[in-house]
C-alpha positions in Angstrom: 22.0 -14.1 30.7 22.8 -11.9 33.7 24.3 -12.8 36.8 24.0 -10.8 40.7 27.5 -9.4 41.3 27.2 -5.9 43.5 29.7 -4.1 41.0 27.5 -1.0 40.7 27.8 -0.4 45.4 31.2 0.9 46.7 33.7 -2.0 47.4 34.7 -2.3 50.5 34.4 -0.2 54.1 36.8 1.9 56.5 36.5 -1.1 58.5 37.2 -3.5 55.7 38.9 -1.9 52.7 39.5 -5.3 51.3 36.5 -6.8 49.3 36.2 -10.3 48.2 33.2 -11.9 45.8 32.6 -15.6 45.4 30.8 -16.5 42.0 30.0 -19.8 42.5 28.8 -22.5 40.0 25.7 -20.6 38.4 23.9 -23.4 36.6 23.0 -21.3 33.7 25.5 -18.7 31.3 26.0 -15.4 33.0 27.8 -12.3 31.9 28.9 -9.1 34.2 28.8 -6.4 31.7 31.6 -3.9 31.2 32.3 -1.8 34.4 35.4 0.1 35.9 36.0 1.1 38.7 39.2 2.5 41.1 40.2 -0.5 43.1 42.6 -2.6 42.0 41.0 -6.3 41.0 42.3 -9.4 41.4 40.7 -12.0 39.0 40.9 -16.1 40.0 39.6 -19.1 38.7 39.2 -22.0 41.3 37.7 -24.8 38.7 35.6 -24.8 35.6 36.9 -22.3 32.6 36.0 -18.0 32.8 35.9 -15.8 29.9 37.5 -12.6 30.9 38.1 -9.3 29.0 40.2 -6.4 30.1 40.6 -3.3 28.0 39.2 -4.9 24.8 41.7 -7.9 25.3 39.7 -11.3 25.6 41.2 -14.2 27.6 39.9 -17.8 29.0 41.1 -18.2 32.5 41.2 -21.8 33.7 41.5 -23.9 36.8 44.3 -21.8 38.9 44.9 -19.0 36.4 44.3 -15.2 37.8 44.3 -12.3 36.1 44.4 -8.5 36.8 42.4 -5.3 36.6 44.7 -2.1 36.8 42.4 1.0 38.2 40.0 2.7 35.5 40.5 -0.3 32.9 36.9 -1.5 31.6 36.5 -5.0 32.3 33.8 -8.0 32.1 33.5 -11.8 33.2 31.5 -14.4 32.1 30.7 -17.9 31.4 28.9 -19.9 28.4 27.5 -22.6 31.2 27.7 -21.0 34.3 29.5 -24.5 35.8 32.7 -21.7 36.9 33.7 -21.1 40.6 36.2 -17.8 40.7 36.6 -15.0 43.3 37.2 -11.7 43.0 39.4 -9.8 45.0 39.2 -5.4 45.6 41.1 -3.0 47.5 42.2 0.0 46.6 45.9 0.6 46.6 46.3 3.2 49.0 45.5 0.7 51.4 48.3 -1.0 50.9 50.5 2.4 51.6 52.1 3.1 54.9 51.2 6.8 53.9 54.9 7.2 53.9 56.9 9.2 51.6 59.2 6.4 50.2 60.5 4.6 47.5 57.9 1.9 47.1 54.9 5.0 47.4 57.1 7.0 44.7 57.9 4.6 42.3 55.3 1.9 42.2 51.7 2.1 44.5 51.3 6.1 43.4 51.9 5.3 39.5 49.7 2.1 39.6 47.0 4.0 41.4 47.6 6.5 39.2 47.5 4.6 36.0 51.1 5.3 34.7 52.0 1.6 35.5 50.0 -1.1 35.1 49.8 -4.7 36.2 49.5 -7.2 32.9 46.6 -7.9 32.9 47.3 -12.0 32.3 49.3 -13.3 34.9 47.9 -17.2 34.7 48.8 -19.5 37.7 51.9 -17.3 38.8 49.8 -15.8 41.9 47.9 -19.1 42.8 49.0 -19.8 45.9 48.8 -16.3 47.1 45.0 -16.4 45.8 44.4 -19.9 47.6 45.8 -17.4 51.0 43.4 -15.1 49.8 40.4 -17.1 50.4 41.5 -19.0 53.7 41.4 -15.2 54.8 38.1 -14.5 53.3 36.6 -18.0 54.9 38.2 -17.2 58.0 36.8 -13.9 58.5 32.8 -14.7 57.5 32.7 -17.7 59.5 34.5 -15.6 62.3 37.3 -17.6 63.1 39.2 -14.7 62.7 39.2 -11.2 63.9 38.5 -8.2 61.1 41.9 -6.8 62.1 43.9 -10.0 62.1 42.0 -10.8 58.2 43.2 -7.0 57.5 46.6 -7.8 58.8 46.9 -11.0 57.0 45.4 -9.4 53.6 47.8 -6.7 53.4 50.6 -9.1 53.9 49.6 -11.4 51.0 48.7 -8.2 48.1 52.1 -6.7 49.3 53.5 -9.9 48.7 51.4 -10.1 45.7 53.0 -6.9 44.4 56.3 -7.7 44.9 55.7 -10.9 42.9 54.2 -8.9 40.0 57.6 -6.8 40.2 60.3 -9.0 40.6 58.6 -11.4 37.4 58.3 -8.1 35.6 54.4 -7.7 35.3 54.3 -4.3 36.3 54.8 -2.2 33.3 54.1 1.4 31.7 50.8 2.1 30.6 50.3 2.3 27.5 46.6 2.4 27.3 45.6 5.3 29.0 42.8 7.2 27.0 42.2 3.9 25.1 38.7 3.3 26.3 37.5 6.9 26.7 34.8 6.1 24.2 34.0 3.1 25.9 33.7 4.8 29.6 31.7 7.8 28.3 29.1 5.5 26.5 28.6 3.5 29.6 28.5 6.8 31.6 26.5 7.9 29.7 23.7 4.7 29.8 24.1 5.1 33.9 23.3 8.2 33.9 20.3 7.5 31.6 18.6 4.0 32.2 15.8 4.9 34.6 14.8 6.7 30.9 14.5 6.3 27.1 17.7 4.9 25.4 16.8 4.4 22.0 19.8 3.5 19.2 18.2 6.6 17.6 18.9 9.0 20.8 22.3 7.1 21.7 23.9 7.4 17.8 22.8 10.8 18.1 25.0 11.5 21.4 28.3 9.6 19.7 27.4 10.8 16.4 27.1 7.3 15.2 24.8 5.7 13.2 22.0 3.2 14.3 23.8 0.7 12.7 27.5 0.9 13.9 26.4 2.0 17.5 24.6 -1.4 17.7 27.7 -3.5 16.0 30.1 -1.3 18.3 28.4 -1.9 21.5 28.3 -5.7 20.6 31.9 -6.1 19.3 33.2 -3.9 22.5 31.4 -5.1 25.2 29.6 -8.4 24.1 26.4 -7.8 25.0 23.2 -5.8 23.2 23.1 -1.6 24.4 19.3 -3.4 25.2 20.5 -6.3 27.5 22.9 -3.6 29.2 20.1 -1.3 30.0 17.8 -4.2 31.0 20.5 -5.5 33.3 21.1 -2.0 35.1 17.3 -1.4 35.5 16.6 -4.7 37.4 19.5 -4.4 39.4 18.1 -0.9 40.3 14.7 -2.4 40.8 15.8 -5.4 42.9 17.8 -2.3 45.0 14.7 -0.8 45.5 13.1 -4.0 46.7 15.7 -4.9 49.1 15.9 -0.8 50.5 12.1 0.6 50.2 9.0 -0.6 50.9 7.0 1.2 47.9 4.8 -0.7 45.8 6.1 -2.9 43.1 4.4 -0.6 40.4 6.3 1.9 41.9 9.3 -0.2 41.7 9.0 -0.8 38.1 8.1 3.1 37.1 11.7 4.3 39.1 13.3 1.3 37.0 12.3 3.0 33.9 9.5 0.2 33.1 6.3 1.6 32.1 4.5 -1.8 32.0 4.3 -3.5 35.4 3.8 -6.5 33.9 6.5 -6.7 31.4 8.8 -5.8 34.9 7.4 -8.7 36.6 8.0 -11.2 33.7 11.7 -9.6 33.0 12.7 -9.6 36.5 11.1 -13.4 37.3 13.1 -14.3 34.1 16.0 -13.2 34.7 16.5 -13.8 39.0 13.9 -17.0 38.8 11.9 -15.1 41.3 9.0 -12.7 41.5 10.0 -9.0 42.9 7.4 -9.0 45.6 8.9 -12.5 46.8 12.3 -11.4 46.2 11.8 -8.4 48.7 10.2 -10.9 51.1 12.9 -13.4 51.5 15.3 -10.4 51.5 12.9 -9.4 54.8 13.3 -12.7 56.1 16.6 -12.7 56.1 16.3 -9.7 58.6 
């Protein structure tokens, strides 16, 4: 069901702003449940077909479409086979300003970051080629053919040629959805802030003043995925943080991940990542 994309960490460093993810070819269905976040994301589909939904809008990218994430707006990806190869691109716009008090600041990198424009979100294979320079930059840099400040140089060229493509074929546009997915953003807040604990429908109708019943059908409808299989999916990924970070035992492990039964974290997390926790943290060692 769940898929390892590192959506819940910062993106990106002083010393490379510009983060790029490679989902490739899962072999089994995955979803990354509904996150925001402040960068600005670049979504594109190399081969196979992606399911993608952006502010409550569900699309299905194929081969050589892209799509696009303004700041803030709640999005997830996923796939009914897993047999999908797509990349992700981050940055955050101010990276792309020359810190400069000038028209293109003013009047469209300030209001995007800002939220008062946005880029549609479905721009299918308009940006392909950019994308395709996207990832020669991306391959060039990991297998260090390439220097971090000529990949930086060479990615701020191509997304400020990618902006000026989104302006002059009229993608950039107001925003009309802003405070559209406040609910949305304060129930996942609010299961972030909570998951190492109890989240009962019960406890989380109580906090939205919803019923059992709706909460359960809203959370499905909204975000496609159980309120359970979202707190299940941020608990292991906290867990397999711990792993990979600590050296406490596993019980321990499990306890901070808001599992009371060892056990039942051992089978969960071996279902889920097709590996045991104590062998997950000892090929993460290896890899040392």
């Amino acid at each position: 069901m769940y898929f390892e994309l590192k959506e819940n960490k910062p993106h990106g460093t002083k010393d490379d702003p510009f983060s790029t993810y490679h989902i490739e070819n899962a072999g089994r269905s995955f979803q990354i449940p509904v996150h925001w976040h402040d960068e600005l994301e670049i979504i594109y589909v190399k081969s196979g077909f992606l399911t993608v939904s952006i502010s409550g809008e569900s699309y299905i990218g194929n081969p050589g479409d892209a799509f696009v994430v303004s700041p803030g707006n709640l999005h997830l990806m996923g796939s009914d086979t897993g047999a999908v190869d797509y990349y992700t691109f981050l940055f955050p716009l101010k990276n792309l300003s020359f810190r400069a008090d000038d028209l293109l600041e003013d009047k469209l990198l300030e209001p995007l970051n800002s939220g008062h424009l946005m880029i549609n979100p479905r721009i299918n294979d308009t940006a392909k080629e950019l994308c395709e320079q996207l990832i020669e930059v991306y391959e060039a840099k990991n297998d260090e053919s390439e220097s971090q400040l000529t990949a930086q140089i060479k990615t701020k060229i191509i997304l400020l040629q990618f902006i000026l493509e989104m302006w002059k074929k009229g993608f950039i546009i107001e925003n009309d959805t802003s405070g559209r997915n406040t609910v949305e953003k304060e129930m996942v807040s609010y299961i972030q802030q909570n998951y190492t604990g109890k989240i009962s429908l019960k406890e989380f109708g109580e906090q939205f003043h919803l019923s059992e019943k709706y909460i359960s059908r809203y959370f499905k409808e909204h975000f496609h995925i159980t309120l359970s299989q979202y707190v299940t999916y941020l608990r292991l990924e906290h867990a397999k943080q711990l792993l990979q970070d600590t050296d406490i035992p596993v019980t321990e492990v499990a306890m901070q991940s808001g599992y009371q039964n060892v056990s039942y974290f051992i089978r969960s997390f071996k279902k889920t990542y097709e590996i045991s926790p104590l062998k997950y943290r000892n090929n993460m060692l290896n890899e040392i």
